[in-house]
NUKOLKE-748850 format. One record per residue (C-alpha): residue number from 1; x, y negated, z negated; residue in three letters. Coordinates in steps of 0.25 Angstrom, whole numbers, plus 5000, padded with zeros to 4 digits. Layout:
NUKOLKE-748850
    n  east  north    up  res
  NUM     X      Y     Z  ALA
...
END
This chain:
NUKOLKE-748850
    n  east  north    up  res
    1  4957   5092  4913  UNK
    2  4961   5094  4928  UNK
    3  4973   5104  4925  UNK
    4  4984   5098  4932  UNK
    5  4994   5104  4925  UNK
    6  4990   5117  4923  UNK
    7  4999   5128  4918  UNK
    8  5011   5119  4922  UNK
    9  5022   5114  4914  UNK
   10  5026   5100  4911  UNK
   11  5038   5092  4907  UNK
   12  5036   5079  4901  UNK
   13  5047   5070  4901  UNK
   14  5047   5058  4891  UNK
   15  5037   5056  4880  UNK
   16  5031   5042  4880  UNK
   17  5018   5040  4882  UNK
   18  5017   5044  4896  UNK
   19  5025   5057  4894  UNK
   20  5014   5062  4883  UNK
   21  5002   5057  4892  UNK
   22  5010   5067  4902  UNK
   23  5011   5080  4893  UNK
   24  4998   5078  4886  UNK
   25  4992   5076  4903  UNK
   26  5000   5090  4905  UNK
   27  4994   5097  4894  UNK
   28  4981   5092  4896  UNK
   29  4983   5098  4911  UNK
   30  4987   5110  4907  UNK
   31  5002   5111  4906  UNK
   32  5007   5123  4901  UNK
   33  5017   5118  4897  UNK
   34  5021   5102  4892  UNK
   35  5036   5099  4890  UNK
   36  5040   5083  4886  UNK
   37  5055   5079  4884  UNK
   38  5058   5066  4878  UNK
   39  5072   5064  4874  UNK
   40  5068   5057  4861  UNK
   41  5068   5066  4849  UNK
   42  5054   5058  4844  UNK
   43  5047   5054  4857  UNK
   44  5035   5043  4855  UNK
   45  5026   5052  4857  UNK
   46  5030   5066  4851  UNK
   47  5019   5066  4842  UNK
   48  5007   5063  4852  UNK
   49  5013   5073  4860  UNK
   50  5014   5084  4849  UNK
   51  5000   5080  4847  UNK
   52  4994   5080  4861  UNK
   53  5001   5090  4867  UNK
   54  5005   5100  4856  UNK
   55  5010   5111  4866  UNK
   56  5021   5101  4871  UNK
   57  5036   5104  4870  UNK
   58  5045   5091  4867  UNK
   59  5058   5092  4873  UNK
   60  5069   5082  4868  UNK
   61  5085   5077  4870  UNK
   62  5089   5080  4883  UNK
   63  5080   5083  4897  UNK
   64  5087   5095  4900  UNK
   65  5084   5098  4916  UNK
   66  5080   5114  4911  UNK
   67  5067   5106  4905  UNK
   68  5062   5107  4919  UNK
   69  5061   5121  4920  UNK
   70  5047   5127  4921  UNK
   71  5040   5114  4922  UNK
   72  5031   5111  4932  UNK
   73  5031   5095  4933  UNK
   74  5040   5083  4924  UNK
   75  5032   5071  4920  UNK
   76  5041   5060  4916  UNK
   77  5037   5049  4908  UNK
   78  5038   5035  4912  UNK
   79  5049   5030  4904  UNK
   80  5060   5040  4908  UNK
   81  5066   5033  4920  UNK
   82  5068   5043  4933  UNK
   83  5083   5037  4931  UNK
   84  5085   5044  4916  UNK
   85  5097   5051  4917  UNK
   86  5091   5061  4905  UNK
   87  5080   5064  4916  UNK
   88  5087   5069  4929  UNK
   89  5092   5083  4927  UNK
   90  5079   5087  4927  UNK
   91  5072   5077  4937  UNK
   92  5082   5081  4946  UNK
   93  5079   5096  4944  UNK
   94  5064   5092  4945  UNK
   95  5067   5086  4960  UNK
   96  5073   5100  4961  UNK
   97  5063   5109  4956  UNK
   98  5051   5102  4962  UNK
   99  5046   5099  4948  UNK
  100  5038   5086  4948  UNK
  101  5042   5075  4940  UNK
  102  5030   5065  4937  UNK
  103  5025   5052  4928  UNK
  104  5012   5051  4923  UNK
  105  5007   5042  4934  UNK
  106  5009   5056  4943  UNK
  107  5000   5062  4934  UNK
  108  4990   5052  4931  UNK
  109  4988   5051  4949  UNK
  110  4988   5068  4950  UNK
  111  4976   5067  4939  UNK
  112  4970   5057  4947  UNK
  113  4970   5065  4961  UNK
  114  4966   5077  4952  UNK
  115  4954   5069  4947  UNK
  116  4951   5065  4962  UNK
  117  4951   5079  4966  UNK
  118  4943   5086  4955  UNK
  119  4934   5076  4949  UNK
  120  4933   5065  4961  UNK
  121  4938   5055  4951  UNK
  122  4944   5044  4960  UNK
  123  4946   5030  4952  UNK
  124  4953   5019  4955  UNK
  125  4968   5016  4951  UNK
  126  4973   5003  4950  UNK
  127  4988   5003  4946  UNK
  128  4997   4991  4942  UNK
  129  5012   4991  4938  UNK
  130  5023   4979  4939  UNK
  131  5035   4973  4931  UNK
  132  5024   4965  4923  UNK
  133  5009   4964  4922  UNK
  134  5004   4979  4923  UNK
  135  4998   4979  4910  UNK
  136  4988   4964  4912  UNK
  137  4986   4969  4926  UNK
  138  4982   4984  4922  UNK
  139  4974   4981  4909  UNK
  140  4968   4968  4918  UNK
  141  4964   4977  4930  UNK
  142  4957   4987  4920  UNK
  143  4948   4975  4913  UNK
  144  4946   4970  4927  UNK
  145  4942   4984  4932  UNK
  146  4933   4987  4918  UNK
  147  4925   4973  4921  UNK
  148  4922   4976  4935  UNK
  149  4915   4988  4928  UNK
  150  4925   5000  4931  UNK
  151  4929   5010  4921  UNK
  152  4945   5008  4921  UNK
  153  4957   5015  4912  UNK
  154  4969   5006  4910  UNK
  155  4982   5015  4909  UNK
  156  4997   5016  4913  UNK
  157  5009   5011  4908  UNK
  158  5006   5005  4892  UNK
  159  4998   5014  4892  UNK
  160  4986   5022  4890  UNK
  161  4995   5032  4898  UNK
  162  4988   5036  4912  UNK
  163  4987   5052  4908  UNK
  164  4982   5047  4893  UNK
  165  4972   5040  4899  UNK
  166  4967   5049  4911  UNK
  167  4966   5060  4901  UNK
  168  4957   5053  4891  UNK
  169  4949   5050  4903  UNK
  170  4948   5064  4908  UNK
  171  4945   5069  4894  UNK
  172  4933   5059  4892  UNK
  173  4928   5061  4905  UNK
  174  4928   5078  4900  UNK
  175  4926   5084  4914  UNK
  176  4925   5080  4929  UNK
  177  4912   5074  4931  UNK
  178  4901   5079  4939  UNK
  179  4902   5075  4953  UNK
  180  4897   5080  4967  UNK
  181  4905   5086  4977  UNK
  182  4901   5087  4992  UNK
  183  4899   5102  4989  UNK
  184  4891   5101  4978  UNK
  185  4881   5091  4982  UNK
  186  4868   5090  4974  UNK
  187  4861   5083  4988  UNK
  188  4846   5078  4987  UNK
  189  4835   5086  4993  UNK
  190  4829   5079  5004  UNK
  191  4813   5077  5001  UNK
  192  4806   5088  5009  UNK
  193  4798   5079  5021  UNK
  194  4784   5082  5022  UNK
  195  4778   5091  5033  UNK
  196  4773   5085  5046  UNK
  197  4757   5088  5049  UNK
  198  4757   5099  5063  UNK
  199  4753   5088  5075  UNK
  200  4743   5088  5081  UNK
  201  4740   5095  5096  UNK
  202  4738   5079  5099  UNK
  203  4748   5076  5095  UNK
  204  4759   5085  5102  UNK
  205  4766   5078  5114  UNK
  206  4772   5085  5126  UNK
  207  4787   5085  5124  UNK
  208  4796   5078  5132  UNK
  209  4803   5087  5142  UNK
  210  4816   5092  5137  UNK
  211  4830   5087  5143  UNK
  212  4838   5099  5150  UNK
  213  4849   5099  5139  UNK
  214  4858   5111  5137  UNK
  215  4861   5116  5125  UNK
  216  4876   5111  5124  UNK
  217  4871   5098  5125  UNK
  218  4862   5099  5116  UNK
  219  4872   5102  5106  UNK
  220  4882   5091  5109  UNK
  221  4868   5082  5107  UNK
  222  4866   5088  5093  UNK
  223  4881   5088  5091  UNK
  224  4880   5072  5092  UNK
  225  4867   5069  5086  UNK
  226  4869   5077  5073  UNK
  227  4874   5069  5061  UNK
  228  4883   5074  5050  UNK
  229  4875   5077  5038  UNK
  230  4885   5072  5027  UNK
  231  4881   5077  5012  UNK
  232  4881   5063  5003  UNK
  233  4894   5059  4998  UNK
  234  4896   5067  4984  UNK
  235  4893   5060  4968  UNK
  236  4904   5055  4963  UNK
  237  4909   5058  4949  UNK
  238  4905   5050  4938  UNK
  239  4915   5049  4929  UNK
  240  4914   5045  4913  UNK
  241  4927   5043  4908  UNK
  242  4937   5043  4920  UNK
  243  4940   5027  4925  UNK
  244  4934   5021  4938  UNK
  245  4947   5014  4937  UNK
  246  4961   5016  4932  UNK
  247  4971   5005  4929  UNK
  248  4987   5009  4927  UNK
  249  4997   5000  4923  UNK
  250  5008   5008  4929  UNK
  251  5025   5006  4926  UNK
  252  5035   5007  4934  UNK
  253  5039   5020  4926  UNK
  254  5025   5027  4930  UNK
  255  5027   5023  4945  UNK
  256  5039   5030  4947  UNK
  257  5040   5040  4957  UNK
  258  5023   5042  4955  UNK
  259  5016   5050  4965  UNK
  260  5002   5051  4970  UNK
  261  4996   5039  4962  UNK
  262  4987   5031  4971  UNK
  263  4982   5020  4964  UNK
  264  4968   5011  4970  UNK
  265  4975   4998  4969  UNK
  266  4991   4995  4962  UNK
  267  4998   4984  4959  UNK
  268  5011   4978  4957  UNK
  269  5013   4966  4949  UNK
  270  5027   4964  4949  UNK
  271  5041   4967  4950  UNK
  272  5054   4962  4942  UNK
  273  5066   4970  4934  UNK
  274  5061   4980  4925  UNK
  275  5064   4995  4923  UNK
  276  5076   4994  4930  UNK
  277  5083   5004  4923  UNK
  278  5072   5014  4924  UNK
  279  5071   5013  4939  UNK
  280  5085   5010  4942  UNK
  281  5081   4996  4950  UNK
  282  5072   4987  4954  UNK
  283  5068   4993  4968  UNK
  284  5064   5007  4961  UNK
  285  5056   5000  4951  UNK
  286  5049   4991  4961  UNK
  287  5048   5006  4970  UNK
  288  5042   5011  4955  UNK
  289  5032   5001  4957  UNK
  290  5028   5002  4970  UNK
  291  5023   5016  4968  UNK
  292  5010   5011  4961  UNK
  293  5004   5009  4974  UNK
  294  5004   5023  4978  UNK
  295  5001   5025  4993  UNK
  296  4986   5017  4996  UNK
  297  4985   5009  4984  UNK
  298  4981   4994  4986  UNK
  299  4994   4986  4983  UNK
  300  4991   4973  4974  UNK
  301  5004   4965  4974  UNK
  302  5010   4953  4967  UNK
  303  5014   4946  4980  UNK
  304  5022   4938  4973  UNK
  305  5032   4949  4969  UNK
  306  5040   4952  4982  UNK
  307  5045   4966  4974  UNK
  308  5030   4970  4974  UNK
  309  5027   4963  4988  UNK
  310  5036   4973  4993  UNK
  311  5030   4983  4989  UNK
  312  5020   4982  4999  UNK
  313  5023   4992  5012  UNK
  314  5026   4985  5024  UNK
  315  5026   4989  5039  UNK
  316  5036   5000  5043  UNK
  317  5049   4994  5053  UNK
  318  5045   4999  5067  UNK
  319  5053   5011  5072  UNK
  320  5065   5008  5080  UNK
  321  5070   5011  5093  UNK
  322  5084   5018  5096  UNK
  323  5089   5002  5099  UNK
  324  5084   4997  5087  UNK
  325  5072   4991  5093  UNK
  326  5058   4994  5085  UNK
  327  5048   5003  5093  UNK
  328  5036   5002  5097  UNK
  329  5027   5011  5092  UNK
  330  5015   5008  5079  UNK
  331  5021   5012  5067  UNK
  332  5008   5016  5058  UNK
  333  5006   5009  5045  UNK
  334  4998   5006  5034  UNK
  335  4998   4994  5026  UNK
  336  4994   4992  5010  UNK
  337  4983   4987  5006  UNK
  338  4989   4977  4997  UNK
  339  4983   4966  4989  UNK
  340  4993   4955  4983  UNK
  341  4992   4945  4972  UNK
  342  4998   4934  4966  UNK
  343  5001   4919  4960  UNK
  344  4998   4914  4975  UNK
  345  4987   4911  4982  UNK
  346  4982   4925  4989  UNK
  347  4985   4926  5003  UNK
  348  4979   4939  5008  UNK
  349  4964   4944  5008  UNK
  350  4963   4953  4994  UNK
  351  4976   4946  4987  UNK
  352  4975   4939  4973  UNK
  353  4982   4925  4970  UNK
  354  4981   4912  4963  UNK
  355  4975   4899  4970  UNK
  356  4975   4886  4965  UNK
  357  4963   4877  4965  UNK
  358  4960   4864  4958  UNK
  359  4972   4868  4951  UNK
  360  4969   4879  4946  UNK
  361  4975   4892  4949  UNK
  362  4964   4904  4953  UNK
  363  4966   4919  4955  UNK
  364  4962   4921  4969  UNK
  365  4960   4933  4978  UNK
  366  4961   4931  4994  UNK
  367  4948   4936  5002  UNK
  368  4946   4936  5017  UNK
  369  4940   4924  5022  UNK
  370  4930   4934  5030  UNK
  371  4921   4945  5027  UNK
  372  4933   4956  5032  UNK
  373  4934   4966  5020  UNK
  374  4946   4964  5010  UNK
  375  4953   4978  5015  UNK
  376  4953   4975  5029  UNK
  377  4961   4960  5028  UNK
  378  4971   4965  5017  UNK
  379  4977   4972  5030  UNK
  380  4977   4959  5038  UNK
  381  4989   4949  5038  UNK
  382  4987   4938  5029  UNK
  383  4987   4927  5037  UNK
  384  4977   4934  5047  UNK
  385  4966   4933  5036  UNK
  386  4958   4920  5034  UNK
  387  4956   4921  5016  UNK
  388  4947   4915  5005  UNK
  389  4953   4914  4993  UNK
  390  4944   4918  4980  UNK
  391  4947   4913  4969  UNK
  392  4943   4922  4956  UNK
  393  4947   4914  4943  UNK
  394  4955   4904  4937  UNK
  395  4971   4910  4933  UNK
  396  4968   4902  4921  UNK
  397  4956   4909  4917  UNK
  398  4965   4921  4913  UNK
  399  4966   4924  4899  UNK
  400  4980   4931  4904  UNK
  401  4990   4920  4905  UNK
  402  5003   4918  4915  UNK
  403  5001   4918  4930  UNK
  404  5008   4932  4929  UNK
  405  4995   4937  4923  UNK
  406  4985   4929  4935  UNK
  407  4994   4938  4943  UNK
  408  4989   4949  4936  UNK
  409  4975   4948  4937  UNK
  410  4976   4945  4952  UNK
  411  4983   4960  4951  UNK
  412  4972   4966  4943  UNK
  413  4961   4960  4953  UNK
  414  4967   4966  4963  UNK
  415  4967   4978  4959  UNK
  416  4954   4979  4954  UNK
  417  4946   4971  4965  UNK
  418  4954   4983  4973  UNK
  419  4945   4993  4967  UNK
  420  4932   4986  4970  UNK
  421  4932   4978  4955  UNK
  422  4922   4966  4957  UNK
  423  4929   4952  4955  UNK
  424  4920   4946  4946  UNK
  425  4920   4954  4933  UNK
  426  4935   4954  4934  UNK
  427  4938   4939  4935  UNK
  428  4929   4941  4922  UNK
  429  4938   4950  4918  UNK
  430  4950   4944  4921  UNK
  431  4947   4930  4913  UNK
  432  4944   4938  4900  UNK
  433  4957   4947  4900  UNK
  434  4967   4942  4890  UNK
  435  4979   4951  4893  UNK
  436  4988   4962  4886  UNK
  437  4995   4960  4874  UNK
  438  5010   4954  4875  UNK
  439  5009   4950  4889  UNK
  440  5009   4935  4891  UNK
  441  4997   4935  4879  UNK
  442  4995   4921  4872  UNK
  443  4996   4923  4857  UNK
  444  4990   4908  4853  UNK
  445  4993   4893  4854  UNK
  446  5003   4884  4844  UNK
  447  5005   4869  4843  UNK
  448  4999   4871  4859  UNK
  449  5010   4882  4863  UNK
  450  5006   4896  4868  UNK
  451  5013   4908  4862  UNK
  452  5013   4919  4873  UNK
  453  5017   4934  4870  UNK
  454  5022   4941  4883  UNK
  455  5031   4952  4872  UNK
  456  5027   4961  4885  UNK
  457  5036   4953  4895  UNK
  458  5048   4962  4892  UNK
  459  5055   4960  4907  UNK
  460  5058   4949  4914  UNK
  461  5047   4949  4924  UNK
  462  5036   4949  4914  UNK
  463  5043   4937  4905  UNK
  464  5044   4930  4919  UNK
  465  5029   4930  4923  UNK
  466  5027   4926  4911  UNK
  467  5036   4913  4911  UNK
  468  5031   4910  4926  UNK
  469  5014   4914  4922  UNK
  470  5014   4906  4910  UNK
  471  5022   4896  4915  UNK
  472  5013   4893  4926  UNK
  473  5002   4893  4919  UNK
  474  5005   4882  4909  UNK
  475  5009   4869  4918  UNK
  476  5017   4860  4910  UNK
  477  5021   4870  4899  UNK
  478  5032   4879  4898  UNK
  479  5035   4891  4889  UNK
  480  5044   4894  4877  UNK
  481  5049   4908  4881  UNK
  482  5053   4919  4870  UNK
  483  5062   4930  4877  UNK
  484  5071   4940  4877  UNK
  485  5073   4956  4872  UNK
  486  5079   4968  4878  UNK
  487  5080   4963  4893  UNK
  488  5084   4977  4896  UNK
  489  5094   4972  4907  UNK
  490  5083   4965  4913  UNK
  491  5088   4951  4923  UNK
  492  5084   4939  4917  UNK
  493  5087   4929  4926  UNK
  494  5072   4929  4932  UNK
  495  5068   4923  4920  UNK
  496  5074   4910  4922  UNK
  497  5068   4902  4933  UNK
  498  5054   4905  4925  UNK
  499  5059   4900  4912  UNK
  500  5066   4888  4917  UNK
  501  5052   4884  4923  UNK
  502  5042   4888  4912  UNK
  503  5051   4889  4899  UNK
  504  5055   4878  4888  UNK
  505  5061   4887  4879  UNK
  506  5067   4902  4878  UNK
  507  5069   4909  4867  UNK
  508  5077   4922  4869  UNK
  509  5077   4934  4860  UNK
  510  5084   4948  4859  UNK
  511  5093   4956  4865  UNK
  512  5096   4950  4880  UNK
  513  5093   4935  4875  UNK
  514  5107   4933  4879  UNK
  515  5105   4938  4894  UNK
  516  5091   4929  4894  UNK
  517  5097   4916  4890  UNK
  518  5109   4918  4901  UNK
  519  5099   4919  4910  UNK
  520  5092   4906  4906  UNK
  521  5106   4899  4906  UNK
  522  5104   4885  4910  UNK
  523  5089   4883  4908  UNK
  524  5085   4870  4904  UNK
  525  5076   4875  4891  UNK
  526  5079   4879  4877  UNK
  527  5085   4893  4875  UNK
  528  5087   4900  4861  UNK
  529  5089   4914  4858  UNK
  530  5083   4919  4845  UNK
  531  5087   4932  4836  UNK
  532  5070   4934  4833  UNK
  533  5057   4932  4840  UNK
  534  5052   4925  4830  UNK
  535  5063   4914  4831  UNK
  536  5062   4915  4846  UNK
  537  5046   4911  4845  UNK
  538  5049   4900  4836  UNK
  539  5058   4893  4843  UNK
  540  5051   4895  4856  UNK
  541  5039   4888  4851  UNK
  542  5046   4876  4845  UNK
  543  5051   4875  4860  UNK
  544  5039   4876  4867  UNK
  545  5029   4863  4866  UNK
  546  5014   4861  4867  UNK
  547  5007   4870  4879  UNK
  548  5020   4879  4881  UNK
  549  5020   4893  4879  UNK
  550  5028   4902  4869  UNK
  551  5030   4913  4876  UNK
  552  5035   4928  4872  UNK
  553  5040   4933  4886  UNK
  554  5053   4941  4882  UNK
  555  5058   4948  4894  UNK
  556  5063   4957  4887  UNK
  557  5061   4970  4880  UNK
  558  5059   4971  4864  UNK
  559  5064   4982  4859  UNK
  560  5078   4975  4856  UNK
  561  5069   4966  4843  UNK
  562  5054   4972  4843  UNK
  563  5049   4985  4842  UNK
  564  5041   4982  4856  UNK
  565  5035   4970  4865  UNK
  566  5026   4971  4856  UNK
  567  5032   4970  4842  UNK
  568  5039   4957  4850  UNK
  569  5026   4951  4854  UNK
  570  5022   4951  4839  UNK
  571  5033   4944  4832  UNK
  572  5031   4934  4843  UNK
  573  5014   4932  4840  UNK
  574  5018   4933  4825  UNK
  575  5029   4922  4825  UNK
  576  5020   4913  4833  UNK
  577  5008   4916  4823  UNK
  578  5020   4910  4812  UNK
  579  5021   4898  4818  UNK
  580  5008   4895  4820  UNK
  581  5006   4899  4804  UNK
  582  5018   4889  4801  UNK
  583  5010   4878  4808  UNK
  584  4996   4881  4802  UNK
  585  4989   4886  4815  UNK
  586  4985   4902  4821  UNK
  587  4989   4909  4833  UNK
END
């Protein structure tokens, strides 16, 4: 225990997942005193939290600002939005009082400084958020860290939570290792040197007359020969338990407002409409983003998204004269180290791509034509640098399919040849990873036609990359798309210039299948809205012909006709497992 919190008192607002991994990090630190509000009369976890942290008060109903009182520091939980109207009497008398107002990201980056300071414990962070692709890019970073032989945790936004998982840690590792510190050196004894034998009188020689030398110049002589004796560098800790390397998978929701988390390496994979109406607009949710990369961290970008491209700092303006004119005086500045990738061929040393030769498309990185070290020509313009292009493996050996998710991997090699991760054990590693569940995963073959379950894509940017990935995959074949759901007030239009050039059939489903097919108006394909997805399936796959794709992208959220993605993703596998049974075959 590193006693963080000791004595103090805590108020825990919001009691998800996070807000319990919260209170049960503020007991464990030594809170005197835990307080959680949720507004919910019977909160999801009310029971784990009666369990794990017994001395806890639950507060319910209203927040009232007089909550406030006594406590030392608020954690709020990812899901409340900074903009609830239920939360600002007592954030604002927070800002007030001084009292800080934290997520558990804050805490999971004070824990780590703390480690640094008591235990020496300083691993590697690699930290990945975007609209879509955190959770293939973060559980894909990890295997590939875990082949290179490093010892990893995976956690962050689907959870483990990241104080669940430092605490387990922590306990499994019992106590701070043993470890030197430059006070407390167990140095090596030199071996005593044996004695010389006394010379004999033949042997003395008449010394050389002594130079007249006073004894200040003696001294500065002295001064200048002697060496420094430096004691050796101390034994670092050996840890059992603690990770070599940690892997976050970090929302929008965690990022905001985050303080004092500096990761190794960070990416940002992309950036469309979602969460608009928990950060108010687009800007603050791309400014959510951006956070991730703290203040040193190596930027990995998509350099095909100009919302994250401009997330890269640039130069400051010159200062101006009183006429307007710019002066002439160095401004300092310090550019990011900043690594890109993308569906292009790389064009800067360190940057990932794709390449095509003999007509087939290769993941790529981009190397210096000469011997100067990677680090030193990041800093150079691109067209100053002579490269070679590497190619690594074939897109297609990815068990993972969609150019969306060759993109993906380019992002986890980035980050984890950042930390030093050989090249050969993860292009191993990459060809043998077959993805999450519900994300662009292929569910069998029919009559020659793929059924794809992307139940996950539930905004439009993930139902797009998974148009445009497959679509460019499969040359010559087209998808029959099953969509719609809850579009929480979402834009549909960007969905259209995909489907027109990848689709031959939509099926729509749910709530905003109005909203869908007026935004598909005029399309030359078959459109048909359906009360079920079973129907919707069905008729999809009557469309589609030999070497198209039935795909389950829905753009939409669930709840409006499923429990979860989830539940949607089943009805869908089980309704293509029917149709194969009406035809004699298995899935």
């Amino acid at each position: 225990m590193l006693d963080l919190l000791r004595d103090q008192s805590i108020l825990v607002l919001g009691l998800g997942d996070s807000g319990l991994a919260m209170a049960a990090w503020a007991a464990w630190q030594g809170a005197a005193r835990v307080r959680v509000w949720d507004s919910r009369e019977a909160a999801p976890q009310d029971a784990a939290l009666a369990a794990l942290v017994p001395q806890a008060e639950r507060l319910r109903g209203e927040l009232r600002a007089e909550e406030l009182d006594g406590a030392q520091r608020v954690f709020k939980s990812p899901g409340l939005s900074p903009l609830d109207a239920r939360l600002q009497p007592l954030l604002g008398r927070a800002r007030e009082a001084g009292v800080r107002v934290q997520g558990e990201l804050d805490l999971f980056a004070e824990a780590l400084a703390a480690l640094k300071a008591q235990w020496r414990y300083a691993p590697a962070v690699l930290a990945i958020t975007g609209t879509n692709g955190k959770t293939t890019t973060t559980s894909l970073t990890g295997q590939l860290c875990e082949a290179a032989g490093r010892r990893v945790a995976v956690a962050g936004n689907i959870g483990p939570t990241l104080l669940d998982t430092l605490s387990s840690k922590l306990r499994e590792e019992g106590h701070a290792p043993a470890f030197d510190t430059p006070e407390q050196l167990d140095l090596p004894m030199p071996e005593p040197e044996p004695e010389a034998d006394a010379p004999l009188l033949v042997d003395v020689v008449e010394p050389a007359p002594a130079e007249d030398i006073s004894l200040e110049q003696l001294d500065e002589l002295l001064e200048h020969k002697a060496l420094p004796i430096e004691p050796p560098p101390p034994r670092p800790p050996e840890f059992k338990a603690l990770p070599e390397v940690w892997v976050l998978e970090l929302s929008s929701f965690q990022l905001d407002g985050v303080q004092g988390f500096e990761p190794s390496a960070a990416a940002v994979l992309n950036i469309t409409q979602d969460h608009l109406d928990w950060h108010g607009d687009l800007q603050a949710y791309a400014a959510a983003k951006a956070r991730i990369f703290g203040s040193q961290a190596l930027m990995v970008i998509n350099r095909d998204d100009p919302l994250v491209e401009a997330m890269v700092p640039t130069p400051p303006p010159p200062p101006m004269g009183a006429r307007g004119k710019p002066l002439k005086v160095t401004v300092k500045w310090t550019p990011r180290r900043v690594c890109r990738f993308g569906l292009e061929e790389p064009q800067a040393p360190g940057d990932f791509g794709l390449v095509e030769a003999g007509g087939i498309a290769w993941l790529a990185r981009a190397l210096p034509a000469d011997d100067t070290p990677l680090r030193v020509k990041r800093g150079a313009k691109a067209e100053e640098v002579e490269l070679q292009i590497q190619r690594l493996m074939p897109a297609d050996a990815l068990r993972i399919r969609g150019r969306h998710n060759s993109a993906n991997a380019l992002a986890a090699l980035a980050l984890a040849t950042e930390i030093g991760c050989p090249l050969a054990p993860m292009l191993h590693a990459l060809r043998e990873y077959r993805g999450e569940p519900h994300r662009v995963e292929w569910v069998g073959t029919l009559g020659g036609i793929d059924f794809v379950d992307d139940s996950k894509g539930t905004n439009v940017g993930a139902t797009v990359a998974a148009i445009a990935g497959l679509g460019a995959d499969r040359e010559g074949s087209l998808l029959s798309l099953v969509l719609g759901g809850d579009g929480k007030g979402q834009d549909f239009g960007p969905l259209r210039a995909p489907i027109a050039r990848h689709a031959r059939a939509v099926a729509l489903i749910g709530k905003d299948a109005e909203q869908i097919a007026l935004s598909l108006q005029g399309l030359e394909l078959p459109i048909e809205r359906h009360a079920s997805l079973e129907t919707a399936t069905r008729w999809a796959f009557e469309q589609a012909r030999e070497g198209d794709t039935v795909l389950l992208s829905p753009a939409c959220a669930s709840l409006d006709m499923f429990r979860n993605y989830a539940h949607r993703a089943e009805v869908f596998v089980a309704t293509a497992r029917e149709l194969a049974a009406e035809r004699g075959e298995t899935l």
